[in-house]
C-alpha positions as CSV (number, residue, x, y, z in Angstrom):
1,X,115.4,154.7,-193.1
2,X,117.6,157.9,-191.9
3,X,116.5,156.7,-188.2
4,X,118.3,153.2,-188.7
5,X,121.2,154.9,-189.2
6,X,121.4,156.5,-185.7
7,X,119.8,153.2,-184.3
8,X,122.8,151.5,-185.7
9,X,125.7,154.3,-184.1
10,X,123.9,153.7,-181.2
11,X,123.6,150.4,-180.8
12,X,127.4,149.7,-182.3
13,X,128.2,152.1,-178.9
14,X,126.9,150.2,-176.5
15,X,128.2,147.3,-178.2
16,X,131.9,148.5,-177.5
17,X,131.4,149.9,-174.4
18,X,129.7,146.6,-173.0
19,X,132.6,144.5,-174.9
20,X,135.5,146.6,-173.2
21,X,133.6,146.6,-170.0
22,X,133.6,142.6,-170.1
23,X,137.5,142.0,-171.3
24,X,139.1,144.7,-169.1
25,X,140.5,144.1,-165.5
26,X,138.3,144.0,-163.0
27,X,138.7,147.7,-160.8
28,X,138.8,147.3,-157.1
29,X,136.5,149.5,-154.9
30,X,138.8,151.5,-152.5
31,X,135.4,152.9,-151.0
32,X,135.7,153.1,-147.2
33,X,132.3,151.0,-146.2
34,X,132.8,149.2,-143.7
35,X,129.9,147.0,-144.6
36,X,129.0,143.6,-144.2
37,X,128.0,143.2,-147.5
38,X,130.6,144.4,-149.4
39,X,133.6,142.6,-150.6
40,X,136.3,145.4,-151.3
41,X,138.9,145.8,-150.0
42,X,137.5,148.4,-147.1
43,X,134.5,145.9,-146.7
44,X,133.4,143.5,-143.8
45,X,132.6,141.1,-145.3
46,X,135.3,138.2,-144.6
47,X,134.4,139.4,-140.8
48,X,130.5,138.9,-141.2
49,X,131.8,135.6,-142.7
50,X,134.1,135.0,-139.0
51,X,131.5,136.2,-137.3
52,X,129.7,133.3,-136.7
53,X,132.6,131.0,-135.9
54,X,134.2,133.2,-133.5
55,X,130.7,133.2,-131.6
56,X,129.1,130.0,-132.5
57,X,126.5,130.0,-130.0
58,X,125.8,133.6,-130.8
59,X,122.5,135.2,-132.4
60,X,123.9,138.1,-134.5
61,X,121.8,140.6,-136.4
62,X,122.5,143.3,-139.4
63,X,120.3,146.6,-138.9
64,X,120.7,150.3,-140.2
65,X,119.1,151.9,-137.9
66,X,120.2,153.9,-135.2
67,X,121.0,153.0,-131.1
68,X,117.7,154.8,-129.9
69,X,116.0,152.9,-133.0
70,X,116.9,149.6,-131.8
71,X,117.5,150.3,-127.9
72,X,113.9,147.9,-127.5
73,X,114.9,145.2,-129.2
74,X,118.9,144.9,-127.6
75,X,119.2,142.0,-125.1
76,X,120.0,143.2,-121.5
77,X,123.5,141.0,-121.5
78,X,123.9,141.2,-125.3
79,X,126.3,143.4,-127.6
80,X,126.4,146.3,-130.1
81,X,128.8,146.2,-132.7
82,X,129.7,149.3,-135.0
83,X,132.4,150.1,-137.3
84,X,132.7,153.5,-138.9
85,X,134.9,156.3,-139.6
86,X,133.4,159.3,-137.6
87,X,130.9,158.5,-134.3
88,X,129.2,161.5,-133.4
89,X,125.8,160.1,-132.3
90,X,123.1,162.3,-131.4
91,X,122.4,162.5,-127.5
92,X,119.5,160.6,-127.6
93,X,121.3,157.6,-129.3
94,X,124.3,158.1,-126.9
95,X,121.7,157.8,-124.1
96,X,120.3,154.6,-124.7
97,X,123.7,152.8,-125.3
98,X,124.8,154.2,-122.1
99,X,121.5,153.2,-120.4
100,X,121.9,149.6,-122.2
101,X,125.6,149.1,-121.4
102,X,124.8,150.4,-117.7
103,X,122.1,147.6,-117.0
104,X,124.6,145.1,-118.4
105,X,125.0,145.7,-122.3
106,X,128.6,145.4,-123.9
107,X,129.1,147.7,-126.6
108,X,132.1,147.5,-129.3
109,X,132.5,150.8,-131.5
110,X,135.6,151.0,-133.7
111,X,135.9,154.4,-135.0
112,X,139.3,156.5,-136.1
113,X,137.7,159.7,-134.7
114,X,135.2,160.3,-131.7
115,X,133.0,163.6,-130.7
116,X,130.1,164.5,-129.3
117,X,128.4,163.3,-125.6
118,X,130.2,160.1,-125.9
119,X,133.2,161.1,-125.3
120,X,132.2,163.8,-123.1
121,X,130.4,161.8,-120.7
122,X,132.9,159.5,-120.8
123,X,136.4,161.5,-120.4
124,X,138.2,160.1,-123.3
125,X,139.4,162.0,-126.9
126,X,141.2,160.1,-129.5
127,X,143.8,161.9,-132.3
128,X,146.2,160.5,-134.4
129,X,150.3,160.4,-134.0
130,X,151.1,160.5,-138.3
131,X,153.2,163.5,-137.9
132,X,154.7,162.2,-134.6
133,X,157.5,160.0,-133.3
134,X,160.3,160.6,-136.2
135,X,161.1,162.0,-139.6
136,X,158.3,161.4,-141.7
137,X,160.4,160.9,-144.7
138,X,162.6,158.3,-143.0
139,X,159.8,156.2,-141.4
140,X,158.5,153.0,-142.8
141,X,155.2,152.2,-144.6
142,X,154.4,149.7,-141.4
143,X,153.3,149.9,-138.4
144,X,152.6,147.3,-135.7
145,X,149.7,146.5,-133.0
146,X,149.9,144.3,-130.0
147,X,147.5,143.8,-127.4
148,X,147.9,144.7,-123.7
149,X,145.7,142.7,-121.5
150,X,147.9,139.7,-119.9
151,X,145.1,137.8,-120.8
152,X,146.2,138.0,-124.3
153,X,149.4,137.1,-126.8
154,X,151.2,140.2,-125.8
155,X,154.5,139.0,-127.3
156,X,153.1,139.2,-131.3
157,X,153.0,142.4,-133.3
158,X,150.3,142.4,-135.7
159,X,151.7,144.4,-139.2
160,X,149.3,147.1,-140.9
161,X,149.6,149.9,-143.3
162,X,150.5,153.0,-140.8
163,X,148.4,155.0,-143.0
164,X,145.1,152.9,-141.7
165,X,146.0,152.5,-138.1
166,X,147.4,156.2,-137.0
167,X,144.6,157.0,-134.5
168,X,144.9,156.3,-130.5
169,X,143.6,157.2,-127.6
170,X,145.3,160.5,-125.8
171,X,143.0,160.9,-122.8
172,X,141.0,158.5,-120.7
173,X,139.8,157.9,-116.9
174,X,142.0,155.3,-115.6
175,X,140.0,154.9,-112.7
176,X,137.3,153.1,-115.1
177,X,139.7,152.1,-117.8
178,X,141.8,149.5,-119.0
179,X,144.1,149.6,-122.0
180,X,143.1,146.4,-124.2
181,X,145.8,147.0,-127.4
182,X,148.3,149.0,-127.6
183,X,150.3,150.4,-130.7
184,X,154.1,150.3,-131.7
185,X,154.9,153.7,-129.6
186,X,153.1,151.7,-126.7
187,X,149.6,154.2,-127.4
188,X,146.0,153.1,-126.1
189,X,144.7,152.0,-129.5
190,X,141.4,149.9,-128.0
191,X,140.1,150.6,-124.4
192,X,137.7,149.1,-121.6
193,X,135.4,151.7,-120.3
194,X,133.3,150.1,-117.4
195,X,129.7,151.7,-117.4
196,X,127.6,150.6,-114.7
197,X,126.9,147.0,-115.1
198,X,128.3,146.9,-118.2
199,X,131.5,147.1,-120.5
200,X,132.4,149.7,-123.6
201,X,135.4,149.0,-125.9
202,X,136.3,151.5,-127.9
203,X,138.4,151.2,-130.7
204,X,140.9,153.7,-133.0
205,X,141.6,151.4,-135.6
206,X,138.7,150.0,-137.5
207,X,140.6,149.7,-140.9
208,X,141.8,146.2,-138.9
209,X,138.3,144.5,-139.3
210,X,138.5,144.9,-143.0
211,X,138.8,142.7,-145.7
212,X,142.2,143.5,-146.6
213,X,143.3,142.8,-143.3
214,X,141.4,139.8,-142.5
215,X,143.1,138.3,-145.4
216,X,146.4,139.7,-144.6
217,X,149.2,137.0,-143.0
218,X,147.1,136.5,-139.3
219,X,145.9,139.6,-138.6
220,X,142.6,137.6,-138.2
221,X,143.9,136.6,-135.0
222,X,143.9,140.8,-133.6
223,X,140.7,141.3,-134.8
224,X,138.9,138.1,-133.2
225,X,140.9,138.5,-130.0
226,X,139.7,142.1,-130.0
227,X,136.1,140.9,-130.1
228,X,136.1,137.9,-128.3
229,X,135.3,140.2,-125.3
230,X,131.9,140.2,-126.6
231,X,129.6,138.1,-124.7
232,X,127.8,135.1,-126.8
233,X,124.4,135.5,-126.2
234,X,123.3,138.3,-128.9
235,X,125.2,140.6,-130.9
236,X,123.5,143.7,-132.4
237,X,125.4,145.2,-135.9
238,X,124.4,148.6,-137.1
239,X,125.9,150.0,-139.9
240,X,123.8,153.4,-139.5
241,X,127.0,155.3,-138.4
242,X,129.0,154.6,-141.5
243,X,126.7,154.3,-144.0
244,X,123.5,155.7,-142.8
245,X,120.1,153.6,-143.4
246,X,121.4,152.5,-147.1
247,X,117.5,152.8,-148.5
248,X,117.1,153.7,-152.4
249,X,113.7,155.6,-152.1
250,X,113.4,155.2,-156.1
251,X,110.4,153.3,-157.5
252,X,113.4,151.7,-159.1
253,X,114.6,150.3,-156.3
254,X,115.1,147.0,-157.6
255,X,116.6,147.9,-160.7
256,X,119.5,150.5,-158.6
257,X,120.4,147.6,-155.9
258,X,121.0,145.5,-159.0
259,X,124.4,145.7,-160.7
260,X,123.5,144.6,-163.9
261,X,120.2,145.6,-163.7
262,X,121.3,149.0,-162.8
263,X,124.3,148.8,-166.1
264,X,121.1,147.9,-168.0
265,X,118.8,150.9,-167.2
266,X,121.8,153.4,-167.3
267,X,122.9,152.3,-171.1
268,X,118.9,152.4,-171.9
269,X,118.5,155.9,-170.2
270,X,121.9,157.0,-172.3
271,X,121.2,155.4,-175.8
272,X,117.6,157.0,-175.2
273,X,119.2,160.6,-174.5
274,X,121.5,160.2,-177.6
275,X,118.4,159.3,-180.0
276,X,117.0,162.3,-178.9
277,X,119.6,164.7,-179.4
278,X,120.4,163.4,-183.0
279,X,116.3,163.5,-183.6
280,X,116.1,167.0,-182.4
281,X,118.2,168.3,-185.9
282,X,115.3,170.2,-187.9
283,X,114.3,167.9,-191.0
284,X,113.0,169.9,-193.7
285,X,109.8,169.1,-194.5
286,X,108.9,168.0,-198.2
287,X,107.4,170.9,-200.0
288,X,104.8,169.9,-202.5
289,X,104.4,171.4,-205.9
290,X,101.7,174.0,-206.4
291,X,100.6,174.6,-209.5
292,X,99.9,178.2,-210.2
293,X,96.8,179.7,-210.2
294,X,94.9,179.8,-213.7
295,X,93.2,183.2,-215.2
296,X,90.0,181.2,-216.1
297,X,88.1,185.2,-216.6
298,X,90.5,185.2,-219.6
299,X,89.3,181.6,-221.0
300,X,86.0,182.7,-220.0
301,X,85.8,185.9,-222.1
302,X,87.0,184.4,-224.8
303,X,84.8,181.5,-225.0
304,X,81.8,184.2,-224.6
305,X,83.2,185.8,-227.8
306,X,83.4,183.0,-229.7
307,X,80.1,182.1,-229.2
308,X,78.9,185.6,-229.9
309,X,80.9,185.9,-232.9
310,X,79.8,182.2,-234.4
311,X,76.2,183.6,-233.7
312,X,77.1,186.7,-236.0
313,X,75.9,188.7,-233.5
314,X,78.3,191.8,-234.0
315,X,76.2,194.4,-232.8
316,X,76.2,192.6,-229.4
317,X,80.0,192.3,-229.3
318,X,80.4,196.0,-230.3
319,X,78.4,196.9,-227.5
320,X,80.6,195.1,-224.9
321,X,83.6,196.6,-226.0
322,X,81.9,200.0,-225.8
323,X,80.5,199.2,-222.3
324,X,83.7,198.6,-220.9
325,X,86.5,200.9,-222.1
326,X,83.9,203.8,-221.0
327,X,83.8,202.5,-218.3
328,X,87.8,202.3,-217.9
329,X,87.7,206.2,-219.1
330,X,85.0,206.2,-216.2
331,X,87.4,205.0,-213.5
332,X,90.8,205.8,-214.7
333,X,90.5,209.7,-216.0
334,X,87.6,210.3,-213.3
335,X,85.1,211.7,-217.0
336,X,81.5,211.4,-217.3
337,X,80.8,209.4,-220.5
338,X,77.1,210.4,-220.7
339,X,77.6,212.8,-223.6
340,X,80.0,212.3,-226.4
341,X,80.5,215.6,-227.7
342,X,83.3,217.8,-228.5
343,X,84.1,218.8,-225.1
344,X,84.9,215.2,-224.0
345,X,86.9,214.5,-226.8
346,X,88.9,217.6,-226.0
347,X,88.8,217.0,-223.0
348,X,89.9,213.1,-222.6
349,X,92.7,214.6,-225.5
350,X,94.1,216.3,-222.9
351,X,94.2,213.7,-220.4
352,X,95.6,210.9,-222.4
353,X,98.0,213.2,-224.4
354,X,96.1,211.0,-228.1
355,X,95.1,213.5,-230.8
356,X,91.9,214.9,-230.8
357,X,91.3,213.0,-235.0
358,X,92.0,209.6,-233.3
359,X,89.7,210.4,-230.6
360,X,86.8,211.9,-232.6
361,X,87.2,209.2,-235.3
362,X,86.6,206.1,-232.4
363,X,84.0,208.6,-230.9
364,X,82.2,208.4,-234.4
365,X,82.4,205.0,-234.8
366,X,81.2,204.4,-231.6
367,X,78.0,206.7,-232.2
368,X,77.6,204.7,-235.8
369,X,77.0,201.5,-233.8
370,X,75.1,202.6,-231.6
371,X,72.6,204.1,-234.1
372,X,72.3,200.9,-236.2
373,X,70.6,197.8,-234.8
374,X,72.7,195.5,-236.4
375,X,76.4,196.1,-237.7
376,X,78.4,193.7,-240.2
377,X,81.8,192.3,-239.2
378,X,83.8,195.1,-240.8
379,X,82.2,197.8,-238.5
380,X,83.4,195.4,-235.8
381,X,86.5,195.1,-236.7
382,X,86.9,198.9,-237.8
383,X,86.0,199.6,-234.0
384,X,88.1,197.4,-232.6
385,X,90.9,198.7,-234.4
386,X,90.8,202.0,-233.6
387,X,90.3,201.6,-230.1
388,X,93.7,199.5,-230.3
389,X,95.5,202.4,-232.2
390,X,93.9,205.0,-229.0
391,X,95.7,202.8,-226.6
392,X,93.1,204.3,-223.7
């Protein structure tokens, strides 16, 4: 029953913890993701939701996998789409959305920072202007985009965080390049790179394709004329530069891609862990009672001399009791007890420090019984008292 009581504790636990997890206010996810899954406020998702209305004739496809991964399957007048933080591909990738874009491809990456042979092949370097253009103190939370191309709206100012949208573009080839958007202080924030038969856009300011944006006044309206340069035939979206291939190579798979699921086995492993650490206090073990070993020689010997003395067989006792105290003068004083004469009563005197009368006398008595064949009981007792009063 002591195991109910942990049971109980734990079970009250979870009990609480589910209980406050239900009643409190739901947190929001400031994660950076970028994702088209994902519906905080750093998510795509409102723009995987636009997606298809802004191209309605469009075939678009979500992947995780990289640009050489999915260079096969890319139609030749079709579009990439990526939206991270960092893009640093690795040369091979870079090489096959070059060799895509340059037989006709359009590719669209919106990234704050760029490196690597992208932007080395290309001529172009992005940075950011936060500690630029005023007093920091003194300059508001806000800051405005507008786009550039005539072919645009280039009269409205679209109004962000200045935090999200700091990043622009400091060096470029104009002899390939056109400025697309432009920021407040009139800096390249989205750019038209012409690659062979093809178009790039790059883009320093991919905080406004997220949620919080796309639901913000109509800053819609920026992000969908930013990709409505996109042609409509297919549009490729990896999400393999922001969040890499987004696999959970667990067995529990299911369980860890499922929220509650996931709650679920994470209380279980918990309450499991907390059984074991209140189980792993030493219990002490009930100790049974053991009786104490009984001296059955002593209930033996005596029932031995009862029988011998209802028998009347005193000579036989006599004996006995003569048999084994010389034998106890045998093995305690180290004496020979195959002649009882003088000397050994002198003798075993000496040793046990009892007067040579007492000794002689039980020495006597002993001989008397010996030379009789039978002996009444007061021989018996006369013997037995005098070895008592020796004390050997």
């Amino acid at each position: 029953m002591k195991d109910w009581k942990y049971i109980l504790y734990v079970s009250l636990a979870i009990a609480v913890f589910v209980g406050i997890k239900l009643i409190s206010p739901k947190q929001y996810n400031w994660t950076v993701t970028f994702a088209a899954e994902d519906k905080n406020p750093y998510g795509a998702y409102i723009l995987s939701e636009l997606l298809p209305s802004i191209f309605p004739d469009a075939e678009i496809e979500h992947s995780h996998q990289t640009l050489y991964e999915i260079k096969d399957s890319l139609a030749r007048e079709g579009a990439i789409l990526i939206l991270c933080s960092r893009f640093h591909p690795e040369e091979a990738d870079t090489k096959a959305l070059l060799n895509f874009i340059d037989h006709g491809g359009t590719g669209f990456i919106s990234a704050q920072h760029f490196w690597g042979y992208l932007p080395d092949t290309l001529g172009f370097s992005a940075s950011g202007y936060f500690y630029k253009y005023g007093n920091l103190l003194n300059r508001g939370d806000t800051s405005h985009l507008k786009f550039a191309s005539p072919s645009l709206d280039t009269t409205r100012r679209y109004s962000f965080r200045r935090d999200d949208v700091p990043n622009y573009f400091v060096k470029f080839d104009s002899l390939t390049t056109t400025v697309v958007a432009r920021n407040e202080h009139d800096l390249p924030v989205t750019l038209r790179i012409k690659v062979g038969k093809g178009d790039l856009y790059v883009n320093s300011t991919p905080f406004v394709f997220t949620n919080i944006y796309m639901l913000s006044g109509e800053n819609n309206r920026f992000a969908s004329g930013l990709l409505s340069y996109l042609p409509v035939q297919k549009i490729q979206w990896t999400e393999y530069y922001q969040s890499g291939r987004r696999e959970v190579r667990s067995p529990l798979r299911f369980i860890l891609t499922t929220e509650p699921l996931k709650w679920a086995y994470y209380i279980t492993l918990c309450a499991v862990i907390l059984f074991i650490v209140f189980e792993m206090k030493r219990k002490q073990r009930v100790i049974p009672v053991i009786k104490a070993p009984e001296n059955t020689t002593v209930q033996f010997v005596t029932t031995i001399g009862n029988l011998y003395y209802q028998n009347r067989e005193h000579r036989n006792i006599a004996e006995k009791k003569i048999l084994f105290l010389l034998d106890q003068l045998r093995t305690k004083y180290w004496l020979s007890t195959t002649r009882l004469d003088d000397e050994f009563v002198r003798t075993l005197s000496k040793k046990t420090g009892r007067s040579e009368e007492d000794i002689r006398n039980l020495i006597q008595i002993i001989n008397q019984v010996r030379s009789q064949d039978s002996i009444d009981q007061e021989l018996l007792i006369k013997l037995n008292a005098q070895i008592e009063k020796c004390r050997l």
